[in-house]
C-alpha positions as CSV (number, residue, x, y, z in Angstrom):
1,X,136.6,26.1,49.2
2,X,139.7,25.6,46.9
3,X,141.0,22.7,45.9
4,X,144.2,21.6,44.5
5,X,143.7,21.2,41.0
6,X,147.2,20.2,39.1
7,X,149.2,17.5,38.6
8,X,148.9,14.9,41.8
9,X,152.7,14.0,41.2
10,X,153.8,17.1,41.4
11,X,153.1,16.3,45.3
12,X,154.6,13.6,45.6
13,X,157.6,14.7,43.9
14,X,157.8,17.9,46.1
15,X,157.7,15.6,49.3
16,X,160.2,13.4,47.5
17,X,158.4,9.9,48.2
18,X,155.4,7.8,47.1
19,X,152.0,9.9,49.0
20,X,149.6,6.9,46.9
21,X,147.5,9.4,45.5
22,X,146.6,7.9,42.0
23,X,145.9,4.5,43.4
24,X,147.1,1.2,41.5
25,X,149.5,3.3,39.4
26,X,151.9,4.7,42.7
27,X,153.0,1.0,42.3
28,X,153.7,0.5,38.9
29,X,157.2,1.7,37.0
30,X,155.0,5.2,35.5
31,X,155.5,6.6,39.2
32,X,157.3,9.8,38.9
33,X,159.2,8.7,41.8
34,X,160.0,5.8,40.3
35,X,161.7,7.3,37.3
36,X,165.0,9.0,38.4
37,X,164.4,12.3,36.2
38,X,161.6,13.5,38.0
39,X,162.1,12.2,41.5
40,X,163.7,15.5,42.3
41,X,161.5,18.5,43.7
42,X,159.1,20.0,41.2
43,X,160.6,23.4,39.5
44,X,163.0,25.6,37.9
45,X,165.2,25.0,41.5
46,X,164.3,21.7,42.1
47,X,167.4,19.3,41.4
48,X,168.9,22.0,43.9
49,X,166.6,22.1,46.6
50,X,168.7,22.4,49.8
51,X,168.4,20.3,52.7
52,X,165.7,20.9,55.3
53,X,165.7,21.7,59.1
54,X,163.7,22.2,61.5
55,X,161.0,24.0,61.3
56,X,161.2,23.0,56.8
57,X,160.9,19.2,58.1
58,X,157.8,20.2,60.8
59,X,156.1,21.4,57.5
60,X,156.8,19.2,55.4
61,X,155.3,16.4,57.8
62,X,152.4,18.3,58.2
63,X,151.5,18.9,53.8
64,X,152.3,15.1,53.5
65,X,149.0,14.3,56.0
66,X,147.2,17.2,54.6
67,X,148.0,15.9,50.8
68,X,147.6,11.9,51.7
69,X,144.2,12.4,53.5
70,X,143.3,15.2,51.2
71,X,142.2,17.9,53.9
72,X,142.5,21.3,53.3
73,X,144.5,23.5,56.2
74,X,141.2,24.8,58.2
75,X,139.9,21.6,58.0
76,X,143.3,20.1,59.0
77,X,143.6,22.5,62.1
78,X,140.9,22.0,63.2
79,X,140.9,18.3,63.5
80,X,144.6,18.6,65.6
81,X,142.8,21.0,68.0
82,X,140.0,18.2,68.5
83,X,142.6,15.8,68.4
84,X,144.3,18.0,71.3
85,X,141.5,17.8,73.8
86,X,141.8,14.2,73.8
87,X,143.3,12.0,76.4
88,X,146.7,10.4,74.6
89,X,149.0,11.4,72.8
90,X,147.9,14.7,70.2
91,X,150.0,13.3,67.4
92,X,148.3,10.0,67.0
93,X,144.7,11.1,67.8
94,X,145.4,13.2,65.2
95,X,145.7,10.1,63.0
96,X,143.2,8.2,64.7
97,X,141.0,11.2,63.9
98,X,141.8,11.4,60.1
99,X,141.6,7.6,59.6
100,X,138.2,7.6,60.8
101,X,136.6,10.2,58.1
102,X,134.3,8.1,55.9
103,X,135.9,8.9,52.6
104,X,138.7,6.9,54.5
105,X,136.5,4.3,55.3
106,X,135.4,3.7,52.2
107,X,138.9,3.2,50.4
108,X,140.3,1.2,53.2
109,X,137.4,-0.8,52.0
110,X,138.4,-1.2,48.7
111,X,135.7,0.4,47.0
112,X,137.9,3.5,45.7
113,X,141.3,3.2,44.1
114,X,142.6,6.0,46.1
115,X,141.4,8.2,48.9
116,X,140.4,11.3,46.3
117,X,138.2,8.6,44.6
118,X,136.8,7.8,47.1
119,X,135.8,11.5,48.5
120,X,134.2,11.9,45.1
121,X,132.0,8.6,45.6
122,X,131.1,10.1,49.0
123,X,130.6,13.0,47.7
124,X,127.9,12.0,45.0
125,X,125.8,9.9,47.6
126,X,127.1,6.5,46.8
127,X,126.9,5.5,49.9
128,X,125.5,5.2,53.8
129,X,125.8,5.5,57.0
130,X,124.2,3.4,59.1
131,X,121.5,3.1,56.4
132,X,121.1,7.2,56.0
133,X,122.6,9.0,52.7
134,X,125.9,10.0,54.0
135,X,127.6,12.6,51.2
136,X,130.1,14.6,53.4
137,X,133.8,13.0,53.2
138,X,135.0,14.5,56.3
139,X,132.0,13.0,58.4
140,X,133.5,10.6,61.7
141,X,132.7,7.2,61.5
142,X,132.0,5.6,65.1
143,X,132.2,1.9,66.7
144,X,130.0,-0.6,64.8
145,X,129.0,2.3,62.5
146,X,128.1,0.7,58.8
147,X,129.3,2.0,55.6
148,X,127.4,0.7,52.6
149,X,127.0,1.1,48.7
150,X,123.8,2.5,47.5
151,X,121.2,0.3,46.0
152,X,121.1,2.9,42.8
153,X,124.8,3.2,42.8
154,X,125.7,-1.0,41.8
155,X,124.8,-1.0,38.3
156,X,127.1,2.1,37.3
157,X,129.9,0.5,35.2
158,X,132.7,2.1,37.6
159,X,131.1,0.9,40.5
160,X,130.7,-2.5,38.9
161,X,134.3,-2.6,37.9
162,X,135.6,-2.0,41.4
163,X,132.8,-4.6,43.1
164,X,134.5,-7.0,40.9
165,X,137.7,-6.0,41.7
166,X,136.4,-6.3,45.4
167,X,137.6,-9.7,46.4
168,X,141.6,-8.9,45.2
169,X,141.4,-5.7,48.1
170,X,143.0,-6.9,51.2
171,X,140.7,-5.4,54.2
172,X,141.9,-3.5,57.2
173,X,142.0,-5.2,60.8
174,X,139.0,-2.8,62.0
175,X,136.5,-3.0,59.3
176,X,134.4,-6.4,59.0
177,X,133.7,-6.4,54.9
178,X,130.7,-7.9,53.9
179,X,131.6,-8.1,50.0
180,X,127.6,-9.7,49.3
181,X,126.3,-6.8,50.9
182,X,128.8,-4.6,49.5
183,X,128.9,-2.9,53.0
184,X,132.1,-2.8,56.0
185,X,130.9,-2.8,60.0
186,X,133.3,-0.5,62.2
187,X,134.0,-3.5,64.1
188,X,137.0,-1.3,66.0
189,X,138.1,2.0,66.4
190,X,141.8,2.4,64.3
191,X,145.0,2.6,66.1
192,X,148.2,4.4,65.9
193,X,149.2,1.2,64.6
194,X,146.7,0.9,61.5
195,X,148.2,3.8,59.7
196,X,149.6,2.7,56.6
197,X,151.8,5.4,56.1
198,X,155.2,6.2,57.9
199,X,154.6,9.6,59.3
200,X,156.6,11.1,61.7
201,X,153.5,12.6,64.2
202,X,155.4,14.5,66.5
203,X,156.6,16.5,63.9
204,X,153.4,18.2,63.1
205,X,152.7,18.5,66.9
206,X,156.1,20.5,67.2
207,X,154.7,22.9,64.2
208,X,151.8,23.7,66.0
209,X,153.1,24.0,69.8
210,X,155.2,26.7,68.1
């Protein structure tokens, strides 16, 4: 499967805003948003990128969630089709959905810097799920499901840095963090409301109604 391989903010430049994708640095001044040179789109045309409309802005919505929660566009479809078949509102099932992937889990946990981090812990079998190796970021996490750090994983120096960097990490309303244990309980299922990023849902509903 391919994978975006450049510059991460060269993304956030071409949405024009902060997408978080490097972690701590997004909130220091070395943010290319930050820095009024290269806030403008990415490119030869960039300072002169026109204005977008309708169907620009429906896409646009959509590559921010795909970019932030780092799915690629199968993937991404077919999580809004499974977020269409269920009762609610598509658009923030569709959010619901994405929030609940492990990888997510896992940062919202504070045990990654930023959600591609974290997809490359999963990804290496740092952790479990519900005591079982769990190494697929896109699997669902489910009420008082538990996400926990490998035994073999704790005495790797990154792991070790970010356990002691473990009790600065403010944790999310639905996970219960046991920092001892190194583990989080799925104590409730996230809400439109536990989404940390503005997006503008019905926006990528529209795009695909089309």
């Amino acid at each position: 499967m391919s994978r975006y391989t450049g510059p991460v903010c060269r993304l956030c430049r071409r949405e024009s805003e902060r997408l978080f994708l490097k972690g701590e640095r997004c909130y220091t001044d070395k943010c290319a948003i930050g820095r009024r040179a290269k806030s403008m789109a990415p490119g030869q045309h960039g300072a002169n990128a026109k204005k977008l409309k309708g169907y620009g802005t429906q896409l646009r919505e959509k590559q921010k969630a795909k970019r932030i929660y780092g799915v690629h566009e199968t993937q991404f479809e077919n999580t809004f089709r499974k977020a269409e078949k269920q009762d609610g509102m598509a658009g923030v099932n569709l959010l619901v959905l994405l929030e609940r992937r492990i990888d997510n889990v896992v940062y919202k946990m504070g045990m990654a810097e930023s959600r591609k981090e974290a997809r490359q812990l999963v990804t290496h079998g740092h952790f479990k799920l519900n005591g079982k190796k769990a190494n697929i970021p896109s699997m669902m996490i489910k009420l008082n499901d538990v996400v926990s750090l490998s035994e073999r994983s704790r005495s790797l120096p990154k792991i070790k840095e970010l356990i002691e960097n473990l009790s600065n990490k403010q944790t999310v309303r639905w996970l219960d963090l046991d920092k001892n244990d190194i583990s989080v309980k799925v104590s409730a299922l996230p809400t439109r409301e536990d989404v940390d990023f503005p997006f503008q849902e019905h926006l990528i509903v529209e795009l695909y109604s089309k």
